[in-house]
N, C-alpha and C positions, 0 to 999 in steps of 0.2 A: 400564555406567557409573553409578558412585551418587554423583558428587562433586559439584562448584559448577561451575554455568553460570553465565557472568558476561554479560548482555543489553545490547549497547549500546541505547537506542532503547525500553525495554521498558514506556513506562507510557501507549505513543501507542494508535490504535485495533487495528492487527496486533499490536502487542508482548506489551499486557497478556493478549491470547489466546494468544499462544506460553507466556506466565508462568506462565498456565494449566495448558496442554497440561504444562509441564516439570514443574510441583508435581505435579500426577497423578501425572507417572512416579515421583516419588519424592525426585527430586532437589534439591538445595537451588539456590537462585537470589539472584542480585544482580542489582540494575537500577540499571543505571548511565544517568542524566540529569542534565539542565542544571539544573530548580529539584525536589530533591527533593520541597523542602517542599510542592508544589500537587500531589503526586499517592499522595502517603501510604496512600490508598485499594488501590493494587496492593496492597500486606504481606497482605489478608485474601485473596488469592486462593490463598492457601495455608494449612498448618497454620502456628501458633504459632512462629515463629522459623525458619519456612522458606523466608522471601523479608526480603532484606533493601536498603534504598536506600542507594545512594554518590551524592555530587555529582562529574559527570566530563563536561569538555566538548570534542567534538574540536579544537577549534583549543587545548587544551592536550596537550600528551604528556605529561607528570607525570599529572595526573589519570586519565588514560587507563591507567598504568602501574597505579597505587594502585588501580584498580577491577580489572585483574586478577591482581592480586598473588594467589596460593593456588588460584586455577578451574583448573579442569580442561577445561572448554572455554571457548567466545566465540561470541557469535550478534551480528551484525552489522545493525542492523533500521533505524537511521539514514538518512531520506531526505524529502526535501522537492519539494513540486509546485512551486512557484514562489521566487523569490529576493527577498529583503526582508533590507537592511540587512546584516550578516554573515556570515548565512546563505547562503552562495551555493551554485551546482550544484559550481565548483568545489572549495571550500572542503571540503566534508561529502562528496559524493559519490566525490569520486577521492580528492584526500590525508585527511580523515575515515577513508575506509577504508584509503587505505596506515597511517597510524600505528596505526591498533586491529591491523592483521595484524604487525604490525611487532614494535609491544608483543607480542603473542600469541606470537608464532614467539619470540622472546627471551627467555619463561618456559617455552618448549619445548609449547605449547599448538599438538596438533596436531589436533585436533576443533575445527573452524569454518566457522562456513555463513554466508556471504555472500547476503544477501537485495537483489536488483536489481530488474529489470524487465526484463520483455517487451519485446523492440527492443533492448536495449543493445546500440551499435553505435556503435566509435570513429571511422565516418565518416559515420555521423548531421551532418543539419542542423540537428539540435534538440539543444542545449545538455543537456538533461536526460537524453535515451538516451548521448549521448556521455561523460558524466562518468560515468554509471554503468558503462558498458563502462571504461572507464579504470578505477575500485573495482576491478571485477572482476577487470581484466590486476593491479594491483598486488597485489591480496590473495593472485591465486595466485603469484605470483613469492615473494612472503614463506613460505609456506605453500600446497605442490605439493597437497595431502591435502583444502584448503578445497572443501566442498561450496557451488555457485552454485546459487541459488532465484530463479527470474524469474517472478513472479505478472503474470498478465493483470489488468484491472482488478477489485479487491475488495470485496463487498457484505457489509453485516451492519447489524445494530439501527443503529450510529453511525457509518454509511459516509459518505465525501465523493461518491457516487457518485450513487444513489438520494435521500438528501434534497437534493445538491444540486439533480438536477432537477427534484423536488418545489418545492422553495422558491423556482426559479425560475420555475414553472409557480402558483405563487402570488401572482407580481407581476406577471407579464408577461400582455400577450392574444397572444403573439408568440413561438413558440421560434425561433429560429435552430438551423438544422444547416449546418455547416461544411461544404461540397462535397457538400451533397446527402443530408444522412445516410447516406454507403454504409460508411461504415468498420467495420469487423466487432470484436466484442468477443469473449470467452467467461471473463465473468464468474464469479469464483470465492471462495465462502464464506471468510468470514473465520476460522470454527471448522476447519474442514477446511484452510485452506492452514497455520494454525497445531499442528495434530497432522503434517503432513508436515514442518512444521521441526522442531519436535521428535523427529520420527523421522530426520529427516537427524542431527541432533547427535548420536544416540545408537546408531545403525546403522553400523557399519563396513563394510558393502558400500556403503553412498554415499559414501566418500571418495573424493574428487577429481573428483567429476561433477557435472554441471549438467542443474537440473530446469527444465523449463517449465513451467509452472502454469495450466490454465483450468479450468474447470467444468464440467457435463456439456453444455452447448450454447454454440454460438455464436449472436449479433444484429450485427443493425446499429446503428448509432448510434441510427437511426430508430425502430426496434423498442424500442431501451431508452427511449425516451421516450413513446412509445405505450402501453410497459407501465406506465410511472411514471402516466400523466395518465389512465390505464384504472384504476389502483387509489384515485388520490385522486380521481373521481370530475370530474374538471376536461375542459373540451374546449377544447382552442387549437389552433391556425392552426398548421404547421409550417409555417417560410418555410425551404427552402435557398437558402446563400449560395454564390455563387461563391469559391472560395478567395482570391482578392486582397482580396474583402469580409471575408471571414471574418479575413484574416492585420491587415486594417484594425481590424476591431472589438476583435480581441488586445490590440493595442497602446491602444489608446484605453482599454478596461479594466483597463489595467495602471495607468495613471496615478492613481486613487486609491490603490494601494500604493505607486509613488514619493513621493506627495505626503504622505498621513497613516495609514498603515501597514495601509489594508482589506487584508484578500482579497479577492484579482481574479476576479469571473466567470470570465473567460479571458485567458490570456496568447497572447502572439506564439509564444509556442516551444510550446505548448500542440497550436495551431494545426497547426505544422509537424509533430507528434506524429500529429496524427486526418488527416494522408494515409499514414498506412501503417496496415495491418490488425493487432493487436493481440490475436495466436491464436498458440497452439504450432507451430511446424513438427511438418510430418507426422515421425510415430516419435518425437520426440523422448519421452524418458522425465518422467512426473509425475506426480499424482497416487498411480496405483494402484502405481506403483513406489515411492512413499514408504510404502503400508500404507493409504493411504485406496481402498477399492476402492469405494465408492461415495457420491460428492460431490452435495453439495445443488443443488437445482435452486432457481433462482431467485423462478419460480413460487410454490412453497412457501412462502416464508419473506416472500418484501415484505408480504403482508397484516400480519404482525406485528409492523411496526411504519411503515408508509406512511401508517396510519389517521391519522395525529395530524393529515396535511395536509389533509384531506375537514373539509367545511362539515358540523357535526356531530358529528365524531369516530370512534369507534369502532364505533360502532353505525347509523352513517347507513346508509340506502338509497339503490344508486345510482340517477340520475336514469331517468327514464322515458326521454328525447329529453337528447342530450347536445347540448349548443347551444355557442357559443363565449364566452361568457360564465358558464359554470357554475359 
């Protein structure tokens, strides 16, 4: 395939590395977003007039049409951790993706890879695995052929994962782990889940399959926070919480986004997400089936860029005696 990928979603933290992955191959790209103008910066991740920006937002279908008018595929990357104002699970995650599959399938656009999540599940108690599984069912009903990508959770230099627990491990003398920290991750590069989408889009033995996505080890909740406050050099207290506590503190943290539009530490549906474990089923096909045969380890890579949260920077030593206070 040498034509236009058209990227809903493409200039967020996973996008602009799929933008990436797709320039390399050769192909020409459009990134289809809500405010072009604040992210101008994706165009250089390619040659000269090989990435180009559309203004395109799902709750319009027109828009949506106009950005894939002439591609040849569609990468579907739209998704949000919490809901604020418009943006809701419903909104973007289920119908979002029916009308991008919709538009797709009606220009005869049968290369499309639907990027979800780990857990999507239409009888989920968490609003956010459920709309996603919803995306999912609608996208392949428009388009039998659409390849699904369900990334476990994602780390790289500009993760919401690793500096969020840094940054919390900044103010707090106090983490909280939601039931104990036993919830299992298997955390997975942002470079590497980005060359398997781009291999999905471009590979015709993944049509119409769905990938699981981790990394090469799984943690606990606990462990990934041990590992965070072991790099930036910090010692605190882990407190677990019982789940009624934890699904309590959701909600109470969410009340600065109803009222003046923060982001939420944690939400309630968050909550409901960290009692189910957050790993590939056994066999399921990923990574090494997309062409990445060997995925980064997490170890590797926090040192470069974890430094920034350490008393000192980049060059500090860590402490002799790690105290709780550090």
């Amino acid at each position: 395939m040498q034509g236009l990928v058209t990227v809903f979603g493409g200039s967020g933290f996973v996008g602009a590395q799929v933008v990436r992955a797709l320039a390399k191959r050769g192909l020409r790209v459009r990134i289809a977003v809500r405010r072009p103008n604040v992210c101008y910066r994706v165009r250089t991740l390619g040659d000269v007039g090989q990435i180009e920006l559309v203004q395109a937002n799902l709750r319009n279908p027109a828009s949506i049409g106009r950005a894939l008018d002439g591609a040849e595929a569609c990468i579907n990357l739209v998704g949000i951790l919490y809901e604020a104002g418009r943006q809701g699970f419903q909104t973007l995650h289920a119908k979002g993706a029916e009308e991008v599959a919709t538009a797709a399938a009606a220009r005869g656009i049968t290369r499309f890879v639907q990027v979800s999540a780990l857990g999507a599940d239409v009888d989920s108690p968490a609003k956010y695995a459920r709309t996603k599984a919803m995306g999912e069912a609608a996208v392949r009903a428009a388009i039998p052929s659409a390849v699904i990508v369900r990334p476990s959770v994602v780390f790289g230099i500009d993760d919401s994962l690793f500096n969020r627990f840094a940054h919390l491990a900044s103010l707090l003398p106090v983490i909280p782990l939601p039931g104990g920290g036993h919830t299992r991750f298997q955390p997975v590069y942002v470079g590497d889940l980005a060359a398997a989408i781009a291999n999905a889009v471009t590979d015709p033995a993944a049509a119409g399959k769905t990938f699981e996505i981790g990394g090469p080890k799984v943690y606990t909740y606990r462990q990934l926070m041990e590992l965070t406050l072991a790099e930036i050099h910090k010692g605190r207290a882990l407190l677990p919480l019982p789940w009624p506590v934890a699904s309590l503190l959701g909600i109470l943290a969410e009340l600065p986004t109803k009222l003046v539009g923060f982001p939420p530490v944690l939400t309630a549906d968050q909550v409901i997400l960290l009692k189910t474990d957050n790993v590939p089923a056994a066999g399921a096909p990923g990574l090494k089936a997309l062409g990445v045969a060997v995925p980064t380890a997490v170890e590797g890579l926090l040192p470069t860029y974890l430094y920034r949260y350490r008393k000192g920077g980049q060059f500090a030593e860590p402490p002799l005696v790690t105290g709780s206070g550090a």
